[in-house]
C-alpha positions in Angstrom: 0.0 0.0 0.0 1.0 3.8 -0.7 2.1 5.8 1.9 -0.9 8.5 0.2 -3.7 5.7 1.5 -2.5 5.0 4.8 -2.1 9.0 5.2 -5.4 9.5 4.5 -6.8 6.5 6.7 -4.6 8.4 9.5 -5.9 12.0 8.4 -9.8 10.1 9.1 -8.6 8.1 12.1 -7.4 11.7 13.8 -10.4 14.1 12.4 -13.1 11.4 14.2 -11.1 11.0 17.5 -10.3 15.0 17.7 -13.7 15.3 17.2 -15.2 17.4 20.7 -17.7 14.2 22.7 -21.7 15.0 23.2 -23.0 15.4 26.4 -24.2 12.0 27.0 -23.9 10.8 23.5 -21.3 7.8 24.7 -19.5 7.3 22.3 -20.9 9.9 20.0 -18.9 13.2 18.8 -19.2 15.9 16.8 -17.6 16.4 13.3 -17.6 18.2 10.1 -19.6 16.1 7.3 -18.4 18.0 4.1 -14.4 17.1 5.7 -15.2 13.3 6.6 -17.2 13.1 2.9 -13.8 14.5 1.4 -11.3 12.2 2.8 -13.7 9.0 2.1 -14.5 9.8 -0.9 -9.7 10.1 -2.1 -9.9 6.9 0.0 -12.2 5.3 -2.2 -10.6 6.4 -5.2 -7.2 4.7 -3.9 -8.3 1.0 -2.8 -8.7 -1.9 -5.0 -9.8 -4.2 -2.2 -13.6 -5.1 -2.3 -13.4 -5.7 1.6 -12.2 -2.0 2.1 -14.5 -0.6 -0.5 -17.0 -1.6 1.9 -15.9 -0.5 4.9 -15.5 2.9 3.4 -19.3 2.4 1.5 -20.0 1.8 5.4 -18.4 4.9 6.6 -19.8 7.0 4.1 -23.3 5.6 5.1 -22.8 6.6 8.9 -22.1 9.6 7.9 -25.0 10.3 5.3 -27.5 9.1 8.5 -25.6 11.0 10.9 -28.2 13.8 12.6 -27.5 17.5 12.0 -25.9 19.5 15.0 -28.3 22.3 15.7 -25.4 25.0 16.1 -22.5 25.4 14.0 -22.2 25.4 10.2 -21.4 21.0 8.8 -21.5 19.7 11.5 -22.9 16.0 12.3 -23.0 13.8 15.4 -21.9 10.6 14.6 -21.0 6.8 16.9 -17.8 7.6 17.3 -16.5 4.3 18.5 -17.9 2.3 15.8 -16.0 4.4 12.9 -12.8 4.4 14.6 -13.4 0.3 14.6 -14.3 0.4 11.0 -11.1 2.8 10.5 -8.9 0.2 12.7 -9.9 -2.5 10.5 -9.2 -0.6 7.2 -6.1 -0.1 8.5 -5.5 -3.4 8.9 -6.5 -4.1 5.6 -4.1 -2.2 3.9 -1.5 -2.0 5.8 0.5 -4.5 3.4 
């Protein structure tokens, strides 16, 4: 794998768990759709691997359900915890 894919699978894994928490939401946080979109959509571009087409198809899928956040401009509350897993086993993926 190209050091270009695994930058961006880092550049997702930090935006998700940089995001800010919600009060309560555990496990939810807060982050910016149009950014998340972005990086998914260069990720999918660069894998060939069914398997991790998928788990971005996934991601991308959180993301289009995710509900708006009443203040601030893009901005989506998403399950946290279960992208980062989904992000861990892209990683691991691609990692060869």
């Amino acid at each position: 794998m190209d050091n270009r894919t695994l930058d961006l699978i880092e550049m997702l894994y930090q935006t998700v768990d940089e995001a800010y928490g919600v009060p309560f939401g555990k496990g939810r946080c807060v982050v910016e759709r149009e950014r998340v979109l972005d990086i998914l959509k260069r990720l999918k571009n660069r894998l060939q691997c069914k398997v991790s087409l998928e788990l971005v198809g996934t991601m991308q899928q959180i993301i289009a359900e995710a509900p708006k956040v009443p203040f601030g401009k893009d901005r989506y509350v998403i399950e946290g915890e279960r992208f980062l897993e989904i992000v861990g086993e892209l990683h691991a993926l691609n990692r060869n």
